[in-house]
C-alpha beads as a LAMMPS data file, in Angstrom:
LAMMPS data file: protein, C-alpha beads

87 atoms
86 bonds

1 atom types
1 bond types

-500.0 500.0 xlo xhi
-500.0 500.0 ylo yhi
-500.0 500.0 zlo zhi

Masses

1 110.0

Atoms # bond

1 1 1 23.339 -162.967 359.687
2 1 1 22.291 -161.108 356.685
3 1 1 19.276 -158.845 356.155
4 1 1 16.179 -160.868 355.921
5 1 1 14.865 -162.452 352.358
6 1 1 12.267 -161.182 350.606
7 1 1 10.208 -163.848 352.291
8 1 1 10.962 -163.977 355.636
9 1 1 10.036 -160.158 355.253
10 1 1 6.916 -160.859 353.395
11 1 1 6.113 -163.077 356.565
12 1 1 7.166 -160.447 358.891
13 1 1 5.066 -158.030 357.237
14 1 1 1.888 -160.533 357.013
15 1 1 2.073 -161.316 360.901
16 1 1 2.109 -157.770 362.006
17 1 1 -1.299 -157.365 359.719
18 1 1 -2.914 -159.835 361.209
19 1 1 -2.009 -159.520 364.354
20 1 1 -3.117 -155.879 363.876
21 1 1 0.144 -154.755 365.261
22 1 1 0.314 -151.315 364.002
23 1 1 -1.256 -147.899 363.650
24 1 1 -4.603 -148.790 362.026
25 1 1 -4.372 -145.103 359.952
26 1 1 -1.004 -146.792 358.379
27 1 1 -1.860 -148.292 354.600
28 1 1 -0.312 -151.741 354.111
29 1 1 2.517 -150.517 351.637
30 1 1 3.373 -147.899 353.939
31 1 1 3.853 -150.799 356.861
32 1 1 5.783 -152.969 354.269
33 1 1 8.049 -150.104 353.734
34 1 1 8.533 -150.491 357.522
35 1 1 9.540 -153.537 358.139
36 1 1 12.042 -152.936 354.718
37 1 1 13.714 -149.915 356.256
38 1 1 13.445 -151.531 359.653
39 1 1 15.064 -154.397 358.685
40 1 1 18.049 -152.199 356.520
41 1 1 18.554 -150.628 359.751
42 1 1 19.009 -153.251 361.768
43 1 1 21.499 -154.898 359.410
44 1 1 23.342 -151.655 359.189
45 1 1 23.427 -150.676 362.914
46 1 1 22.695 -153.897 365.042
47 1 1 26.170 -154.514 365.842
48 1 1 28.053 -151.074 365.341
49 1 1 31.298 -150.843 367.017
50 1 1 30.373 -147.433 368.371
51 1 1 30.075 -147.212 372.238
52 1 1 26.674 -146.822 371.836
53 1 1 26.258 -150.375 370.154
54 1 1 24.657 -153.306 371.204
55 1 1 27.424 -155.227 370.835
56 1 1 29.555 -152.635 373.010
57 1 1 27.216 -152.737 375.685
58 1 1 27.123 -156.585 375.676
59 1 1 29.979 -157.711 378.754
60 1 1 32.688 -160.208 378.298
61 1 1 32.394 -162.761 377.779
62 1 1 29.641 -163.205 376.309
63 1 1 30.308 -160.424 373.659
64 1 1 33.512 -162.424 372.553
65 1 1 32.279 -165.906 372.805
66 1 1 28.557 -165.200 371.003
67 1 1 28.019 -164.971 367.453
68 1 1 26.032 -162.257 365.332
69 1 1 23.233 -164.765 365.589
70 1 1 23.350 -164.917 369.361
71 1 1 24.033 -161.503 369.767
72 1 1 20.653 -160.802 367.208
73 1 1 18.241 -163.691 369.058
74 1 1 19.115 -162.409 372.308
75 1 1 17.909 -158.302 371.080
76 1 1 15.260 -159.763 369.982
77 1 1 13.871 -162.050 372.800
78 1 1 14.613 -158.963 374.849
79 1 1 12.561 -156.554 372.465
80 1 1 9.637 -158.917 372.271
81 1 1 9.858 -158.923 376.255
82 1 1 9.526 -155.210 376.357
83 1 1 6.881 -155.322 373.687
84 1 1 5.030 -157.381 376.640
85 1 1 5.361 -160.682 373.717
86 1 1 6.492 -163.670 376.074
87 1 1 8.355 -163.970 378.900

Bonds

1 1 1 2
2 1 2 3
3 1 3 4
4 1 4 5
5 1 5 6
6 1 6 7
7 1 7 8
8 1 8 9
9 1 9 10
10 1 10 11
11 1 11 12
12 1 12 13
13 1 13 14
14 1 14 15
15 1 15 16
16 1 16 17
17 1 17 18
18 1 18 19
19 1 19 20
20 1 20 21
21 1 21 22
22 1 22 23
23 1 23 24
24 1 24 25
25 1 25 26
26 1 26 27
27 1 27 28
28 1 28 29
29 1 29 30
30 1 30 31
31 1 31 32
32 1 32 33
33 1 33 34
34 1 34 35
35 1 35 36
36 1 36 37
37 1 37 38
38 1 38 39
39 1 39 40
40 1 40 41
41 1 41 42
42 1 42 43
43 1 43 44
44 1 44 45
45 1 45 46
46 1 46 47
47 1 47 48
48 1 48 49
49 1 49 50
50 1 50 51
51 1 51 52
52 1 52 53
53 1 53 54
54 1 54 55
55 1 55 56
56 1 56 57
57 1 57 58
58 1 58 59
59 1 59 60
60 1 60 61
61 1 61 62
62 1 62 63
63 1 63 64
64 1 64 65
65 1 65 66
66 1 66 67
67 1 67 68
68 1 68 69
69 1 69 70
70 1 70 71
71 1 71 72
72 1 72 73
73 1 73 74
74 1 74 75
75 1 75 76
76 1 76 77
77 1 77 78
78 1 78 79
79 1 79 80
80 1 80 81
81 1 81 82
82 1 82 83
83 1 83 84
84 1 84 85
85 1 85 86
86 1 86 87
């Protein structure tokens, strides 16, 4: 899975300003640039091979047998868990 479109950011970046999900001193832009860097990060570090990678931390077999988009749904059900969203 790539980096998100420009829409699926714009929606990211809608939700977390009306869900008032950030620092309230933060401008809108400067949020927008967030969730644009955040996102480049993410594509560019989700699934390093490095030890300290998610996907190296991940046991077999699931690490072999699950795709990018398995490996990336699973981070993020367990990010919006620790965020207290769900579960």
């Amino acid at each position: 899975m790539a980096a998100l479109s420009e829409n699926k950011r714009h929606r990211v970046w809608q939700e977390l300003m009306q869900e008032r999900r950030f620092p309230q001193n933060i401008q809108k832009l400067d949020l927008r640039a967030a969730v644009d860097a955040g996102d480049d990060w993410l594509e560019a570090n989700w699934l390093a091979s490095s030890s300290t990678g998610f996907n190296a931390a991940l046991p077999q077999p699931y690490r072999g047998a699950a795709t990018r988009n398995h490996k990336e749904y699973l981070q993020g059900k367990l990010a919006l868990a620790r965020a207290g969203e769900g579960v």
